[in-house]
MDTraj code that builds the backbone (N, CA, C; nanometers):
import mdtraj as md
import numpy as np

residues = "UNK UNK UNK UNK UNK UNK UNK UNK UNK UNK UNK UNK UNK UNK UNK UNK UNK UNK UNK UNK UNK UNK UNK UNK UNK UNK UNK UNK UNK UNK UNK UNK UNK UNK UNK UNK UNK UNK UNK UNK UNK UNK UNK UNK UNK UNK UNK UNK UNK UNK UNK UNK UNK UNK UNK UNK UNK UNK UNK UNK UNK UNK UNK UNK UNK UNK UNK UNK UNK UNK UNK UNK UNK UNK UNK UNK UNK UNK UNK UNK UNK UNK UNK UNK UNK UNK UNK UNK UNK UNK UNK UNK UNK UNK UNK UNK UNK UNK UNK UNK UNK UNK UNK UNK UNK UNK UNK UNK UNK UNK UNK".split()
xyz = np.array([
    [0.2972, -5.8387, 3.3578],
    [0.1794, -5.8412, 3.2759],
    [0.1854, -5.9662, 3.1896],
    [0.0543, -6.0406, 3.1519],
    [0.0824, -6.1629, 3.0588],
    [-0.0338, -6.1343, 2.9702],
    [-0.0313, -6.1863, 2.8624],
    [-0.0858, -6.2078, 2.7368],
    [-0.1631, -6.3126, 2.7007],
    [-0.2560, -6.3119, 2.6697],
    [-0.3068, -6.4692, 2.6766],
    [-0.2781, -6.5023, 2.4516],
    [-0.2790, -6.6163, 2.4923],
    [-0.2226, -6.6630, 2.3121],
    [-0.3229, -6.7824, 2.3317],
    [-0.3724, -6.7673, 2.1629],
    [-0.4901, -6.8626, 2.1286],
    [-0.4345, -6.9827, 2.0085],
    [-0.4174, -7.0930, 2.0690],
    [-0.3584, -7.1480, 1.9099],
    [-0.4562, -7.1759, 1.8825],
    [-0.4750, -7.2296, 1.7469],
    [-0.6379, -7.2669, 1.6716],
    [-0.6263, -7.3877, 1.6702],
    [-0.7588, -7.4440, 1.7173],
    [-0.7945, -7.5935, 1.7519],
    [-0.7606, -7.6084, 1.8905],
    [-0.6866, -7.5677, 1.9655],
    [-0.6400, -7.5933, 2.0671],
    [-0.7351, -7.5160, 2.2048],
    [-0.8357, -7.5831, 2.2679],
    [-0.9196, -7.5238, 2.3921],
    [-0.8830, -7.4654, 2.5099],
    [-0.7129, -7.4605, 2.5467],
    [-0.6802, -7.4349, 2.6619],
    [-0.6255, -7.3115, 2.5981],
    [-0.6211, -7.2470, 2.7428],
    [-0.5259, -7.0953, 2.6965],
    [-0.3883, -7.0944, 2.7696],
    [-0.3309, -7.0273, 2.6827],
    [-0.1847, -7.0481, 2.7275],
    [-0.1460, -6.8789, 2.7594],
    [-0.0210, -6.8626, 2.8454],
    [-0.0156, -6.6898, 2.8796],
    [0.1289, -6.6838, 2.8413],
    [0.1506, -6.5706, 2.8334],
    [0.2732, -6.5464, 2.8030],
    [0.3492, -6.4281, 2.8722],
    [0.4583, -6.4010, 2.9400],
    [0.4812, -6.3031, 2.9893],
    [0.4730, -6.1842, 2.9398],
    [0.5071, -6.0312, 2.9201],
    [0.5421, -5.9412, 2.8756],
    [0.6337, -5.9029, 2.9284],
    [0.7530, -5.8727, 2.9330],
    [0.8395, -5.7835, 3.0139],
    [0.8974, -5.6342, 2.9285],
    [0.8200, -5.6261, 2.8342],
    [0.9116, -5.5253, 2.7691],
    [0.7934, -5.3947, 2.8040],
    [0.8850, -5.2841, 2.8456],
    [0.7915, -5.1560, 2.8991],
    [0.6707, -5.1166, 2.7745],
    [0.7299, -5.1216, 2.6568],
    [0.6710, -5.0076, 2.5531],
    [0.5105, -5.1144, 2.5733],
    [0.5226, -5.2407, 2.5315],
    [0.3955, -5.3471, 2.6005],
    [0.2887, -5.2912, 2.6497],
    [0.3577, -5.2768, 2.8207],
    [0.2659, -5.2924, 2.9210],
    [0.2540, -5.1260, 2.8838],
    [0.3199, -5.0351, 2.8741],
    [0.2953, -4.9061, 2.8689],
    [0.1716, -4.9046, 2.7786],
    [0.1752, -4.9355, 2.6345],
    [0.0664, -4.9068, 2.5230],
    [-0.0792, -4.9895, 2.6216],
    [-0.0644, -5.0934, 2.6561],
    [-0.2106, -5.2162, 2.7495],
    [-0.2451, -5.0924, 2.8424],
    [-0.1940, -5.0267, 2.8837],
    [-0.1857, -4.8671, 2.9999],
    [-0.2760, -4.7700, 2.9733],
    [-0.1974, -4.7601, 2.8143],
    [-0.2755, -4.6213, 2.7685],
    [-0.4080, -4.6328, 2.7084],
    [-0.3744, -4.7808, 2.6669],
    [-0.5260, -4.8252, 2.6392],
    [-0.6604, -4.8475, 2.6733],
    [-0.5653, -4.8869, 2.8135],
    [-0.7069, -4.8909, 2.9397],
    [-0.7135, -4.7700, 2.9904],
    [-0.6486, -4.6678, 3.0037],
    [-0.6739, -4.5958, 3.0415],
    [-0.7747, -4.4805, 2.9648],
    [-0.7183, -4.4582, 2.8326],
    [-0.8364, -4.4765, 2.6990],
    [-0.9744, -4.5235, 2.7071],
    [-0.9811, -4.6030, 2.7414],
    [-1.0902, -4.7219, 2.7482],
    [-1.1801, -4.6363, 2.8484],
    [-1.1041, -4.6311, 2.9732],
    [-1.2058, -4.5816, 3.1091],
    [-1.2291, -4.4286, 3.0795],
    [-1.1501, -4.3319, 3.0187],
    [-1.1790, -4.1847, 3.0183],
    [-1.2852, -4.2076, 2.8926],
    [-1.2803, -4.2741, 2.8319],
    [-1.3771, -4.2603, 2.6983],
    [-1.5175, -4.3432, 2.7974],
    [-1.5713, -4.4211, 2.9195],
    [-1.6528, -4.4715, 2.9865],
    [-1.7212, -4.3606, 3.0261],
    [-1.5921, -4.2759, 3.0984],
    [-1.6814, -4.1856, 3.2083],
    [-1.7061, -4.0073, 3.0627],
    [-1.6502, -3.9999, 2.9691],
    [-1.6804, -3.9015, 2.8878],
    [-1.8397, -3.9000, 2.8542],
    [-1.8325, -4.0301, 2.8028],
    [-1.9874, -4.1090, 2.7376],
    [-2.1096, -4.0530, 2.8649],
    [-2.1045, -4.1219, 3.0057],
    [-2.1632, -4.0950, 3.0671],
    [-2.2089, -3.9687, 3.0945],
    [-2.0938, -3.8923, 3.1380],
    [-2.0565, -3.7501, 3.1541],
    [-2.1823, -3.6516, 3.0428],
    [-2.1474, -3.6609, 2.9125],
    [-2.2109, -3.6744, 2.8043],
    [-2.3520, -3.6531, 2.8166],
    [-2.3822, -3.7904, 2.8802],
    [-2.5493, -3.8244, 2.8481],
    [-2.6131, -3.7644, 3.0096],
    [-2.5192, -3.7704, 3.0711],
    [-2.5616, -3.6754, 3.1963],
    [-2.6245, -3.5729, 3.2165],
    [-2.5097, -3.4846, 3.1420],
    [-2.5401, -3.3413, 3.0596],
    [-2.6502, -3.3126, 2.9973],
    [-2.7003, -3.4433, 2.8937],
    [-2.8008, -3.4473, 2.8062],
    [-2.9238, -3.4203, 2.8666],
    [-2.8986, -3.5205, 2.9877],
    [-3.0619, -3.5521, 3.0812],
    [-3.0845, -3.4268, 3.1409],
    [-2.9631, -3.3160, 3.2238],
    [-3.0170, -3.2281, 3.2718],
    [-3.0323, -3.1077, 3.1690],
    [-2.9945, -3.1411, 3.0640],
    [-3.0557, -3.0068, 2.9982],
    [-3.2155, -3.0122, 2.9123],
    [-3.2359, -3.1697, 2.9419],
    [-3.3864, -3.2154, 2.9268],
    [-3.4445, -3.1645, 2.9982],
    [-3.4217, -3.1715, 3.1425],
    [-3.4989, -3.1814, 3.2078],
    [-3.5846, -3.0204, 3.2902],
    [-3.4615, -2.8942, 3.2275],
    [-3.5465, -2.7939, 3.2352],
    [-3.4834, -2.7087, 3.2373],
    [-3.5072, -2.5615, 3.2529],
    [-3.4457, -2.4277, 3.2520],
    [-3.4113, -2.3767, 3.3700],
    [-3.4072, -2.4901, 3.4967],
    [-3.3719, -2.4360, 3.6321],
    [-3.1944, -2.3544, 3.6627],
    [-3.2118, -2.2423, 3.7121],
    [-3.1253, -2.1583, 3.7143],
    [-2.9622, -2.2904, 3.7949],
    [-3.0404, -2.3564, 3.8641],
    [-2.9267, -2.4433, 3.9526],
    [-2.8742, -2.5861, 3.8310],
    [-2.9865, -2.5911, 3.7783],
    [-2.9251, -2.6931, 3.6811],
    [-2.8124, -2.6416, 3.5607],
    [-2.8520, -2.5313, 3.4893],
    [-2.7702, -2.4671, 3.4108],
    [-2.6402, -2.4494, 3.4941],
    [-2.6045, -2.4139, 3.5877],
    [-2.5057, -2.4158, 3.7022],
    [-2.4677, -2.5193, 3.7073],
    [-2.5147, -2.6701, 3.7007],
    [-2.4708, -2.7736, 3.6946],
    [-2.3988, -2.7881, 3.5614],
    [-2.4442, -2.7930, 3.4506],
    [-2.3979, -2.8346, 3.3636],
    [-2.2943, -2.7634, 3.2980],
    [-2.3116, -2.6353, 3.3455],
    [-2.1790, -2.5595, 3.3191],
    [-1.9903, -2.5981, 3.3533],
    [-2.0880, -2.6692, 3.4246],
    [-1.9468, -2.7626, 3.5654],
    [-1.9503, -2.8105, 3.5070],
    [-1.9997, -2.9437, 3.4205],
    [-2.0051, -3.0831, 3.3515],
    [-1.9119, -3.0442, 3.2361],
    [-1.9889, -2.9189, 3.1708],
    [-1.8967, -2.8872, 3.0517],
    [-1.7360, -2.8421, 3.1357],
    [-1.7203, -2.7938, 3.1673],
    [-1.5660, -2.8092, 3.1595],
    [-1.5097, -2.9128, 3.2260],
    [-1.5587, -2.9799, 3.3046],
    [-1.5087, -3.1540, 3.3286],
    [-1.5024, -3.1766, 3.1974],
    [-1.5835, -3.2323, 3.0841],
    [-1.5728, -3.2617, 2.9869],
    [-1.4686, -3.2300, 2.9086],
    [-1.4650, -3.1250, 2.9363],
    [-1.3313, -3.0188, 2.8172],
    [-1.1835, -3.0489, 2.8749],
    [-1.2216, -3.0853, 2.9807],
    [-1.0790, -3.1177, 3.0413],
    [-1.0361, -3.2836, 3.0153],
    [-1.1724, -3.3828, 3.0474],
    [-1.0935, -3.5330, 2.9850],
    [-1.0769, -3.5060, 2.8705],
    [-1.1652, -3.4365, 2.7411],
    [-1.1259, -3.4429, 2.6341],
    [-0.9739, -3.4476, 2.5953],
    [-0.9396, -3.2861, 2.7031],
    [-0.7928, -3.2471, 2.6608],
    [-0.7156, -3.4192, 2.7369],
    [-0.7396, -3.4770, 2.8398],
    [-0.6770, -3.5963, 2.8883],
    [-0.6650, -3.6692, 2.7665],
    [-0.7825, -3.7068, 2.7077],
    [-0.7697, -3.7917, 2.6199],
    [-0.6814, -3.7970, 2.5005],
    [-0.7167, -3.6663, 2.4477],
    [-0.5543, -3.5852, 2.3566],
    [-0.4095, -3.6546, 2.4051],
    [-0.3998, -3.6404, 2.5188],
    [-0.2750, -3.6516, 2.5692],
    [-0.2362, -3.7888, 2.6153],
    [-0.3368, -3.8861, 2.6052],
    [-0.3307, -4.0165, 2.5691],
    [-0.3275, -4.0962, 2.4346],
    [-0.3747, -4.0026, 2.3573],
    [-0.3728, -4.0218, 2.2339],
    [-0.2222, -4.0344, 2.1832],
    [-0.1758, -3.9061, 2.2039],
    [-0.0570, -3.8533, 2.1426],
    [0.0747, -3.9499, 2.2224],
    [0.0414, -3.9713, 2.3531],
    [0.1208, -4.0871, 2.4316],
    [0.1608, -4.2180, 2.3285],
    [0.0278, -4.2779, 2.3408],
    [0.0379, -4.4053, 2.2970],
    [0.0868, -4.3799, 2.1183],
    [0.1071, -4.3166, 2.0300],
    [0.1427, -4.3015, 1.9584],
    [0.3515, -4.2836, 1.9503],
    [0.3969, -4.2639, 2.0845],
    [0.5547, -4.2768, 2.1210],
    [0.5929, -4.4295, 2.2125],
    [0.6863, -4.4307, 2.1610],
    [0.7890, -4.5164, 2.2823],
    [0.7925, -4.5084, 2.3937],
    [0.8305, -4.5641, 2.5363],
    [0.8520, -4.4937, 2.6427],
    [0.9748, -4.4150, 2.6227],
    [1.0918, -4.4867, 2.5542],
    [1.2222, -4.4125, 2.5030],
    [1.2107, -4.2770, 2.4693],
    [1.1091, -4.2875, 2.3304],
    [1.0420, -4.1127, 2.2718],
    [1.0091, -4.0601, 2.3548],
    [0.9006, -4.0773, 2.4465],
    [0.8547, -4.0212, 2.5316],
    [0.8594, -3.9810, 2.6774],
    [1.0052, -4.0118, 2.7254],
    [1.1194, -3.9794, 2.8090],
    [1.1609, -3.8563, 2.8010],
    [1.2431, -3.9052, 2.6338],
    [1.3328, -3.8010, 2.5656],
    [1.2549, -3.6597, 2.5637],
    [1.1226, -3.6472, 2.5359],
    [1.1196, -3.5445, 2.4669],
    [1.0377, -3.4785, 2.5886],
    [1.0039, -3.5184, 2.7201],
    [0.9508, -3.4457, 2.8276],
    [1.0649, -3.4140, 2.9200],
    [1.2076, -3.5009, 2.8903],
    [1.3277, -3.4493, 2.9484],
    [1.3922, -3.3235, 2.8990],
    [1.3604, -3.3251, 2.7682],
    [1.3610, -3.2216, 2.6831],
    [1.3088, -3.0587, 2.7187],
    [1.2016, -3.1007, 2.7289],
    [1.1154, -2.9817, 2.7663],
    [1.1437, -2.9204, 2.9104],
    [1.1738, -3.0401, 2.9581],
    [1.1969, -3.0220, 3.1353],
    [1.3299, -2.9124, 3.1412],
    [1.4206, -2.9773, 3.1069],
    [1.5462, -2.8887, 3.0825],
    [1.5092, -2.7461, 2.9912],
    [1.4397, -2.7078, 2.9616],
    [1.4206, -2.6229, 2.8319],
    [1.3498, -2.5676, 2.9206],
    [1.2014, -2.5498, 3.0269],
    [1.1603, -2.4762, 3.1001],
    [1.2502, -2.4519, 3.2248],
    [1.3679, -2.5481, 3.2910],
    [1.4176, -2.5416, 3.3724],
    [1.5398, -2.3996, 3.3237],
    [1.5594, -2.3941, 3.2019],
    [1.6497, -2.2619, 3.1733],
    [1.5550, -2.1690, 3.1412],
    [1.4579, -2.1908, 3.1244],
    [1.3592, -2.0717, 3.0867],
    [1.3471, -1.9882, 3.2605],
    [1.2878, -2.0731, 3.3336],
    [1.3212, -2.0329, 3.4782],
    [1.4077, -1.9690, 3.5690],
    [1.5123, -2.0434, 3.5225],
    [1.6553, -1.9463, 3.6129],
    [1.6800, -1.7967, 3.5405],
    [1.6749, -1.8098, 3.3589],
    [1.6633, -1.6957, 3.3500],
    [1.6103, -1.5433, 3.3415],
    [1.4845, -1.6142, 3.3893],
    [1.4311, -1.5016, 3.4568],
    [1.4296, -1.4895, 3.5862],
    [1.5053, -1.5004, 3.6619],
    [1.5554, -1.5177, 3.7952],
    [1.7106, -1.4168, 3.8019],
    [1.7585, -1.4369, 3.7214],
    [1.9175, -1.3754, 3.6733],
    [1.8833, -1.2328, 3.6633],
])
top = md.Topology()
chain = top.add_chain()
for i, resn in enumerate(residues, 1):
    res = top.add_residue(resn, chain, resSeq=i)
    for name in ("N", "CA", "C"):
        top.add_atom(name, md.element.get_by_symbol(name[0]), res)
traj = md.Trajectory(xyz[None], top)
């Protein structure tokens, strides 16, 4: 991944590498941010138009679907939120965490 750097006065652009994960990880969550918050918006005004547009038994059926698409990037978005707010380090640790912690939750109810 590279970076573009602006010196002042200076017209050319210069790039710069990134190699460090937490970087390219946060540019990640951002875009990825970026596009679920694109298609929410749409999603959104989608919704809007067909509940303009009338009391048809198949449309309400539609939008019922829309709403829980919706409810579900929302919850995506949560979980991008809360991402980009850790390290990749933090955020290793603490799903290795959990992993091991449901992985004994599992066997012992198996025992």
């Amino acid at each position: 991944m590279a970076r573009r750097v602006i010196e002042p006065g200076d017209k050319r652009y210069y790039y710069v590498s990134e190699d460090s994960c937490n970087v390219i990880f946060k540019a990640q969550t951002d875009n990825l941010w970026q596009t679920s918050q694109i298609f929410l918006n749409s999603l959104k005004q989608t919704k809007k138009t067909l509940m303009d547009a009338g009391n048809d038994e198949d449309l309400k059926e539609l939008v019922e679907r829309l709403e829980l698409i919706e409810e579900n990037c929302t919850k995506l978005q949560r979980l991008i939120e809360l991402a980009r707010k850790l390290t990749v380090d933090e955020l290793v640790e603490i799903l290795e965490r959990e992993e091991k912690s449901y992985q004994y939750e599992r066997e012992s109810r198996c025992i």
